[in-house]
Structures are given as C-alpha cells and as structure tokens.
MDAnalysis code that builds the backbone (N, CA, C; Angstrom):
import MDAnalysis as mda
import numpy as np

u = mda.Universe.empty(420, n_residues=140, atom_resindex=np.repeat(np.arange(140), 3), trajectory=True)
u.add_TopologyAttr("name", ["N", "CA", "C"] * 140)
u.add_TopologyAttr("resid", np.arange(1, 141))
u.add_TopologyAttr("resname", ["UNK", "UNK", "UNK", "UNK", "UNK", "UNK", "UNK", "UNK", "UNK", "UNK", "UNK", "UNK", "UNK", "UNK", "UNK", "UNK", "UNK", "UNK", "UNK", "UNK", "UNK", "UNK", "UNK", "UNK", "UNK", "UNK", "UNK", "UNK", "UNK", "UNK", "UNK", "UNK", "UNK", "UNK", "UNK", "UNK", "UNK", "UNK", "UNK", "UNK", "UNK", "UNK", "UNK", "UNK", "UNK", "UNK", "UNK", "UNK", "UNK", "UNK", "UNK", "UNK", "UNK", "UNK", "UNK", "UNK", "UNK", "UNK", "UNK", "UNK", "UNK", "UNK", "UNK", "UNK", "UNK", "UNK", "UNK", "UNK", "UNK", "UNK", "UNK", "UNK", "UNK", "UNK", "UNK", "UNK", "UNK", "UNK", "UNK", "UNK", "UNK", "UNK", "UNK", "UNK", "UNK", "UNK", "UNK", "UNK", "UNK", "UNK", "UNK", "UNK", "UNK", "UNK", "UNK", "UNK", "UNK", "UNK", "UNK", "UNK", "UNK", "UNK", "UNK", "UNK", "UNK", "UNK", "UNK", "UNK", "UNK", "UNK", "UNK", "UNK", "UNK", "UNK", "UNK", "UNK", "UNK", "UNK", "UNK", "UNK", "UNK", "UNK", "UNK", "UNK", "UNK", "UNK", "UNK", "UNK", "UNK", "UNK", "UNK", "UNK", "UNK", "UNK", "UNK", "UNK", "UNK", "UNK", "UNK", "UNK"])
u.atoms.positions = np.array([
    [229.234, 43.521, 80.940],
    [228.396, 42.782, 80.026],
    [228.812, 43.116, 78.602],
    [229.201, 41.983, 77.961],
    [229.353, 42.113, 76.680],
    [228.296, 42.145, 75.154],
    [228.343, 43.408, 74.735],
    [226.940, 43.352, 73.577],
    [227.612, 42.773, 72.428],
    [226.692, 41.507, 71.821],
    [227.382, 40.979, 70.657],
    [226.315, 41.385, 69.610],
    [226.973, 41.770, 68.569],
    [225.662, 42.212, 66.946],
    [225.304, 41.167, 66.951],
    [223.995, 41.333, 66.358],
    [222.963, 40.505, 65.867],
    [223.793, 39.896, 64.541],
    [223.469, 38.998, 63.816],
    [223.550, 38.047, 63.060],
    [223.484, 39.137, 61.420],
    [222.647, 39.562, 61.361],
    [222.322, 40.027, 60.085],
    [222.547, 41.740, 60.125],
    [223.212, 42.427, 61.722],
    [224.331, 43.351, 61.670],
    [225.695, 43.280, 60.812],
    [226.433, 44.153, 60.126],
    [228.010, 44.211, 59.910],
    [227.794, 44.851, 61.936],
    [229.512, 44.542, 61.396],
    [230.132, 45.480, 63.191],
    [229.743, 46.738, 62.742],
    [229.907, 47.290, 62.051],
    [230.188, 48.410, 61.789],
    [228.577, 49.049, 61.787],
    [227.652, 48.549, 61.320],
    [225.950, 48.817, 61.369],
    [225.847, 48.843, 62.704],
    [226.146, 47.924, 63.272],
    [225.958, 47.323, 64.734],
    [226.402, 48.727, 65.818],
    [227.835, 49.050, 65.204],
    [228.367, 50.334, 66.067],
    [227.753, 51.871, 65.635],
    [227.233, 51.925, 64.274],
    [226.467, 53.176, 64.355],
    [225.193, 53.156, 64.967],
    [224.351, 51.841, 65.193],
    [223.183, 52.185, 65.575],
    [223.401, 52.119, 67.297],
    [224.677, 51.402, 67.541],
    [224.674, 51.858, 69.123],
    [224.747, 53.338, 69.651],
    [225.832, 53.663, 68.675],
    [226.081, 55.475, 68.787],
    [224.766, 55.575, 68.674],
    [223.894, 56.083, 68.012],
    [222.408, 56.506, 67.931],
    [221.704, 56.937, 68.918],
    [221.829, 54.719, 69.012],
    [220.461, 54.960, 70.661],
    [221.814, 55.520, 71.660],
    [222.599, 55.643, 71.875],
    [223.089, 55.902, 72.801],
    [222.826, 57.510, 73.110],
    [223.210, 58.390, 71.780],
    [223.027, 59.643, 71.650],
    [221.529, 60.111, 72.205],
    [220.582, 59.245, 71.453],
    [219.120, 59.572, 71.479],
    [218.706, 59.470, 73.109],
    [219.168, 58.432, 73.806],
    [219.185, 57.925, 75.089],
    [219.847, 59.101, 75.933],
    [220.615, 59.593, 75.829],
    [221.439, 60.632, 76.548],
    [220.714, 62.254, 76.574],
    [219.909, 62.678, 75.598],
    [219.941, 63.464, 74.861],
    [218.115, 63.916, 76.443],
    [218.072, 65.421, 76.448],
    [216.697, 65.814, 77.146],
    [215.941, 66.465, 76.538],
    [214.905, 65.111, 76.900],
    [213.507, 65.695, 76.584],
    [212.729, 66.186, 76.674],
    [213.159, 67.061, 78.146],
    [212.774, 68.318, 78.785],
    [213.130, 69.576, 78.158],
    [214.152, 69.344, 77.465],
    [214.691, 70.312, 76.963],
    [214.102, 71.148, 75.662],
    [213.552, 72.131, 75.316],
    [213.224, 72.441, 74.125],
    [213.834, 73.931, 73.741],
    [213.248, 74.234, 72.854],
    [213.677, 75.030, 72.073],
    [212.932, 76.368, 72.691],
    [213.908, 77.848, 72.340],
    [213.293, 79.249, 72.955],
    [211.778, 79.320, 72.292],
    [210.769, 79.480, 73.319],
    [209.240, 79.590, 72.545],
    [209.281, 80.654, 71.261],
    [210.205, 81.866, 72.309],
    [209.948, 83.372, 71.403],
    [211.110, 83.787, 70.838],
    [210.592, 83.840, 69.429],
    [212.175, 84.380, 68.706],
    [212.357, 85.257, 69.055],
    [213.593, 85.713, 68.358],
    [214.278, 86.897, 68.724],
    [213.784, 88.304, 67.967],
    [213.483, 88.118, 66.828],
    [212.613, 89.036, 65.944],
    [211.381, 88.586, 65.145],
    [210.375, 89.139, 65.392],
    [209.122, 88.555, 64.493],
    [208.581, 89.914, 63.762],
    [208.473, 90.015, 62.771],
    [207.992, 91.423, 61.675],
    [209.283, 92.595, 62.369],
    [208.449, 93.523, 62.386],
    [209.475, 94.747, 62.632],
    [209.562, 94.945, 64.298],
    [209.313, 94.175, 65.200],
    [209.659, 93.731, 66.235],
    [210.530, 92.948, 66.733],
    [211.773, 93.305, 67.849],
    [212.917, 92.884, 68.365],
    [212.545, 92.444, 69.854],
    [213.121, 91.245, 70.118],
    [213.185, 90.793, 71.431],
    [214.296, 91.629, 72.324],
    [213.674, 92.071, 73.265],
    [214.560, 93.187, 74.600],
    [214.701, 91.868, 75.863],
    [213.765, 91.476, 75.526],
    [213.535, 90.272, 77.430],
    [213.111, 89.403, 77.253],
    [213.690, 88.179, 77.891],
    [212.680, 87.211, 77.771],
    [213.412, 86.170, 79.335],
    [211.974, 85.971, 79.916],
    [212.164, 85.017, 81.106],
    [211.189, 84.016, 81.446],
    [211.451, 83.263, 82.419],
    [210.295, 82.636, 82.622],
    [209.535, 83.473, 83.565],
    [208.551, 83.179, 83.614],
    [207.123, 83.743, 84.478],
    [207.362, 82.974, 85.713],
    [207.312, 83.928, 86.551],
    [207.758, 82.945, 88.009],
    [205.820, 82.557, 88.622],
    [206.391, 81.443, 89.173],
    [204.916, 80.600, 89.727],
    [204.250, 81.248, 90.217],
    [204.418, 82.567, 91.281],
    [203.395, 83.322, 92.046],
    [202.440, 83.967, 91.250],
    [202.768, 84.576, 90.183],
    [202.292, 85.486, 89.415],
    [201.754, 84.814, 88.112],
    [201.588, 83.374, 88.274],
    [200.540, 82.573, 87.136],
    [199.299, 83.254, 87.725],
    [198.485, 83.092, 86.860],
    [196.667, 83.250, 87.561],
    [196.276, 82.008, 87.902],
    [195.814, 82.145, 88.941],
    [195.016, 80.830, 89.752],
    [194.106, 80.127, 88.849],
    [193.260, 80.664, 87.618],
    [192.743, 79.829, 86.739],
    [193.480, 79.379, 86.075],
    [194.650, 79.309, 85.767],
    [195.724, 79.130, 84.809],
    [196.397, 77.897, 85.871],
    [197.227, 78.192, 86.878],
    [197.848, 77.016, 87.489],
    [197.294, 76.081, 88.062],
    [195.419, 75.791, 87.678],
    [194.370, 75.051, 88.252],
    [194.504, 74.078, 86.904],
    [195.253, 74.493, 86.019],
    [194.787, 73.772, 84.390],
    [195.891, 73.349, 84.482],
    [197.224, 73.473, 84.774],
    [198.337, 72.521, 84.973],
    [199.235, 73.063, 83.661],
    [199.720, 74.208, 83.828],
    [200.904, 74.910, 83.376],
    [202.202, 73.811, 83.359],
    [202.818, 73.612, 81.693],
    [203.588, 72.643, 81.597],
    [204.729, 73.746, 81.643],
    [204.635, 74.782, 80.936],
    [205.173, 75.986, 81.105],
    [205.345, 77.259, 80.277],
    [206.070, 77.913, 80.942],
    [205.867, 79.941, 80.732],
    [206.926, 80.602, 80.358],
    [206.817, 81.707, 79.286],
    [207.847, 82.439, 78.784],
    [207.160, 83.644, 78.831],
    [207.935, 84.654, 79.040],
    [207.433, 86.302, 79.134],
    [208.946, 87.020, 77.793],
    [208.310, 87.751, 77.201],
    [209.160, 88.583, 75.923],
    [209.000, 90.033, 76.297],
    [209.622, 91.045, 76.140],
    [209.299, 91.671, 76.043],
    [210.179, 92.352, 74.316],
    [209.158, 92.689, 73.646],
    [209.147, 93.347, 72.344],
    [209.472, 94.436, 71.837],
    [210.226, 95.057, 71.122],
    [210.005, 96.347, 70.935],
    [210.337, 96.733, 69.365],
    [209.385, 97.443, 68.720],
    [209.134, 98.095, 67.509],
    [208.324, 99.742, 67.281],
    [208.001, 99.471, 66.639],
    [207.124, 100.866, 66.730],
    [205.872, 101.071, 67.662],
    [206.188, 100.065, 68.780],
    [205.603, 100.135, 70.254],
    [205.927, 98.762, 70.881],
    [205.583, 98.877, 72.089],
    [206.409, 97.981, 72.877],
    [205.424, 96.896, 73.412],
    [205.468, 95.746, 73.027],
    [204.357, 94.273, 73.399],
    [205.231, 93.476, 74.644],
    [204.273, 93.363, 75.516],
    [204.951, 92.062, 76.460],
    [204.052, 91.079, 75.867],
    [205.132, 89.797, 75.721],
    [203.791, 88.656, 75.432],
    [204.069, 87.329, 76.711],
    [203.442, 86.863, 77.244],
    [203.001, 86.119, 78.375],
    [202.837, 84.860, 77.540],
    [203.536, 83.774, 77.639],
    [202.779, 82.469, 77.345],
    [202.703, 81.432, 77.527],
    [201.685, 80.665, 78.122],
    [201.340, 79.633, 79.102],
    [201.599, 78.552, 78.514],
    [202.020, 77.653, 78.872],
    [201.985, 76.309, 77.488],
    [201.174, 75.086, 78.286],
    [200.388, 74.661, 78.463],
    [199.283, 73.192, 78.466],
    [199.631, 71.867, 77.841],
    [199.060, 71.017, 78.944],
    [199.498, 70.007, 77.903],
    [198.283, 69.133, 76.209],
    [197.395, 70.501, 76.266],
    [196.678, 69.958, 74.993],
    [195.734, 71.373, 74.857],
    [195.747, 71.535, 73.095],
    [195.353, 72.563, 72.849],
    [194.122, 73.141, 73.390],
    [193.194, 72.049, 73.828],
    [191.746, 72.364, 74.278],
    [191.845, 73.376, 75.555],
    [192.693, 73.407, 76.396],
    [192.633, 73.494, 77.600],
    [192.772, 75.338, 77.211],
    [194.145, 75.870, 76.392],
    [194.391, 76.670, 75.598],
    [193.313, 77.690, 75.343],
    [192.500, 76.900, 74.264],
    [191.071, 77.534, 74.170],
    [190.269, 78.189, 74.774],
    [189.759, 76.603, 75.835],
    [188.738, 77.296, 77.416],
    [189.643, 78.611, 77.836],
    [191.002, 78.895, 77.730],
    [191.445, 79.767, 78.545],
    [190.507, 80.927, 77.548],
    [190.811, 80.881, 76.510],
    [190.584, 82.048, 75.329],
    [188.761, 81.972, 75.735],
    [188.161, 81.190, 75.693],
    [187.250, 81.375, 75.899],
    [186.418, 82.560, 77.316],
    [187.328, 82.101, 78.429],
    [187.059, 82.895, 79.416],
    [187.505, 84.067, 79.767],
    [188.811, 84.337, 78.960],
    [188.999, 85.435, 78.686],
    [188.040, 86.795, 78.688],
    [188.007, 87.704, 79.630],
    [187.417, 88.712, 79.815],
    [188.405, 90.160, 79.741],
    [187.759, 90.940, 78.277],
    [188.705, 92.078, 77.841],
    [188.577, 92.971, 78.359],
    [190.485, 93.459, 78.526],
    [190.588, 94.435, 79.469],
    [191.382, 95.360, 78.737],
    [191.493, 96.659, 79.107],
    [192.246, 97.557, 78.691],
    [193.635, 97.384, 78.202],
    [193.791, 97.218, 77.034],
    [196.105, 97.480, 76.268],
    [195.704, 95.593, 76.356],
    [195.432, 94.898, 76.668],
    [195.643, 93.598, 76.293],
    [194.514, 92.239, 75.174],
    [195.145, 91.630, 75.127],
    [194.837, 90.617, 73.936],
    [194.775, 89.218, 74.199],
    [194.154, 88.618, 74.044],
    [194.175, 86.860, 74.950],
    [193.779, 86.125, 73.305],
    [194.614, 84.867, 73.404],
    [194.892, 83.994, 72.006],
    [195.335, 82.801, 72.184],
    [195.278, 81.932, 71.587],
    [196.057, 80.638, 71.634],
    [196.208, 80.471, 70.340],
    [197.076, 79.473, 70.202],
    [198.444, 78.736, 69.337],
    [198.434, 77.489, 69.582],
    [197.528, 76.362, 69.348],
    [197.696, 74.697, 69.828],
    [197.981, 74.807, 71.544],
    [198.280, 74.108, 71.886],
    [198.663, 74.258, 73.517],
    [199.113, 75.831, 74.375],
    [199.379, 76.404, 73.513],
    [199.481, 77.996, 74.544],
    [198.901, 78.736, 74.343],
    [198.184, 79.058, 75.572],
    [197.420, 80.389, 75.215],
    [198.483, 81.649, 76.296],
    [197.969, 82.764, 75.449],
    [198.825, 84.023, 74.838],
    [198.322, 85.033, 75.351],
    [199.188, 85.671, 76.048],
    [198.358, 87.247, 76.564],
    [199.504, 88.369, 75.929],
    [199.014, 89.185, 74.987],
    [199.349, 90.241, 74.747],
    [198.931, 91.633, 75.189],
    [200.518, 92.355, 75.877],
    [200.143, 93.785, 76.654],
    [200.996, 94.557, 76.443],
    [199.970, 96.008, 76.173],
    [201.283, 97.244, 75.084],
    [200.451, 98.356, 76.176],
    [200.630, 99.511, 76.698],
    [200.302, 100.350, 76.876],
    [200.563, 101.786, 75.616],
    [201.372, 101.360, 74.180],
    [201.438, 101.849, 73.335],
    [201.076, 101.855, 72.061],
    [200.632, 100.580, 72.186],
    [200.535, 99.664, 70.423],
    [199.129, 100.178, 70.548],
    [198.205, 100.732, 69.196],
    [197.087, 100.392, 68.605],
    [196.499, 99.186, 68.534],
    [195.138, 99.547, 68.044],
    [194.500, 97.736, 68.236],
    [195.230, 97.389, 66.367],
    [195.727, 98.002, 65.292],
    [196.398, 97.285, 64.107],
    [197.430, 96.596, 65.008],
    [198.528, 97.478, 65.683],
    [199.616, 96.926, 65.634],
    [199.509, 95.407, 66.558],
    [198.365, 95.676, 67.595],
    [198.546, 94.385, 68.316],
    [197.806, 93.325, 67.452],
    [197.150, 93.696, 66.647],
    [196.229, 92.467, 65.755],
    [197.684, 91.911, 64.909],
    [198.493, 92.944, 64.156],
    [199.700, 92.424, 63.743],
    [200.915, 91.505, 64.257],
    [201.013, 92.129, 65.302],
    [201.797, 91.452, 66.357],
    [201.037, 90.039, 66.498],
    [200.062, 89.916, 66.799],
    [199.614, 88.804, 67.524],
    [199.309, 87.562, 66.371],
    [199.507, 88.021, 64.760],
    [198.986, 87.175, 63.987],
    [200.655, 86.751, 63.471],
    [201.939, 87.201, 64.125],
    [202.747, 86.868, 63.739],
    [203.377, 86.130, 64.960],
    [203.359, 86.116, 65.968],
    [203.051, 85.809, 67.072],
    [202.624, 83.953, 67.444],
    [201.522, 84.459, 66.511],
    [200.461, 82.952, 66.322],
    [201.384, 81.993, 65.509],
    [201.746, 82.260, 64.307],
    [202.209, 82.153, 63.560],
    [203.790, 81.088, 63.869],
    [204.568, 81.980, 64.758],
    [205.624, 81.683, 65.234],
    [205.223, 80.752, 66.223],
    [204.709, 80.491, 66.943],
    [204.125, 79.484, 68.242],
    [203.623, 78.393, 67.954],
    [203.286, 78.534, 66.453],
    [202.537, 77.117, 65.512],
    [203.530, 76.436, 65.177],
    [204.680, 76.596, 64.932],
    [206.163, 76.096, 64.447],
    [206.539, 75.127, 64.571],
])
C-alpha cells in the first residue's frame, strides 16, 4: 500500500511526521523509568528488585498492584523501601490509612504508591528524613 502526503504536506513534512508516529508507535508504554534513584540525600542505592507476587500482602494484591520495586539503601543506616504502585492515588491512601504501626517501619504514599519504609538501624529523624526525600523523589 502506497501512502501519498496530504495536499498541504511538503514530502519532506510528510516524511518527518511519518518518522514520528512511526517512532511513537514502536516505542513501550509499559516501559518506564527506575522508580528509585540511585542516591537520594546522603543515602546510596545497594539493591533494587522487583517484589515477587507471593510476598505482596493480600490487602495490597486485593487493590490491584500495577507494580513493585524494593531498594535497599545505605547511609548512616540502612532503609529498605518497598513500593507498591496503584492505579490511582486514592487507593494509595486507604492503604496509608490502614496502616497499623509496627516496630523499625513507616507506611506513606506519593500519588499512586504507597511506601513502606524498614531500618532496623535508622532513628525515627533519619527515617522521617529518608522518607520526606523519598516522597519527594516518587512525586517526579
């Protein structure tokens, strides 16, 4: 099949906007970008994977996990951060909402992900720090 330009195309308009959609067309939209940088404040990324399906929480994979990144951190103490991604910030929330606090960890959301932060070393500054840079970076 032969594509002929439109009338009020040059060839040449005609052939960059094919490149375009063609590029744009080719291109995945599944695909995104690493959730967790590599350094945030005086904290360095050591790990980072996905969260394998068994080990979601059953209230969590009942809400429809679009998907999960695990970091592990290290600075002047060591943060794993867990984070769920939803497909709308509300859902995020209710998580934060039901959230029930437990010992070394931190529960948060960021628009669509909510966030579990866990240090068996960090103070409650350093994880309030961590987690407001954290936030910060996930808002991006």
């Amino acid at each position: 099949m032969q594509m002929v330009p439109p009338k009020f195309l040059s060839r040449r308009g005609f052939l960059c906007t094919a490149a375009a959609v063609t590029t744009v067309s080719c291109s995945n939209p599944g695909e995104k970008t690493e959730l967790l940088p590599m350094d945030i404040g005086e904290w360095h990324r050591m790990a980072v994977e996905n969260i394998p399906a068994e080990e979601h929480p059953s209230e969590l994979k009942e809400r429809g996990i679009k998907r999960t990144r695990r970091g592990i951190y290290q600075g002047a103490s060591k943060i794993t951060v867990s984070v769920y991604e939803f497909g709308a910030g509300a859902v995020a929330f209710e998580m934060v909402q039901k959230w029930r606090p437990q010992p070394q960890k931190m529960a948060m959301h960021a628009g669509p992900d909510f966030v579990i932060l866990e240090s068996t070393d960090a103070d409650a500054k350093q994880m309030s720090a961590f987690a407001t840079l954290i936030e910060a970076s996930l808002k991006k």
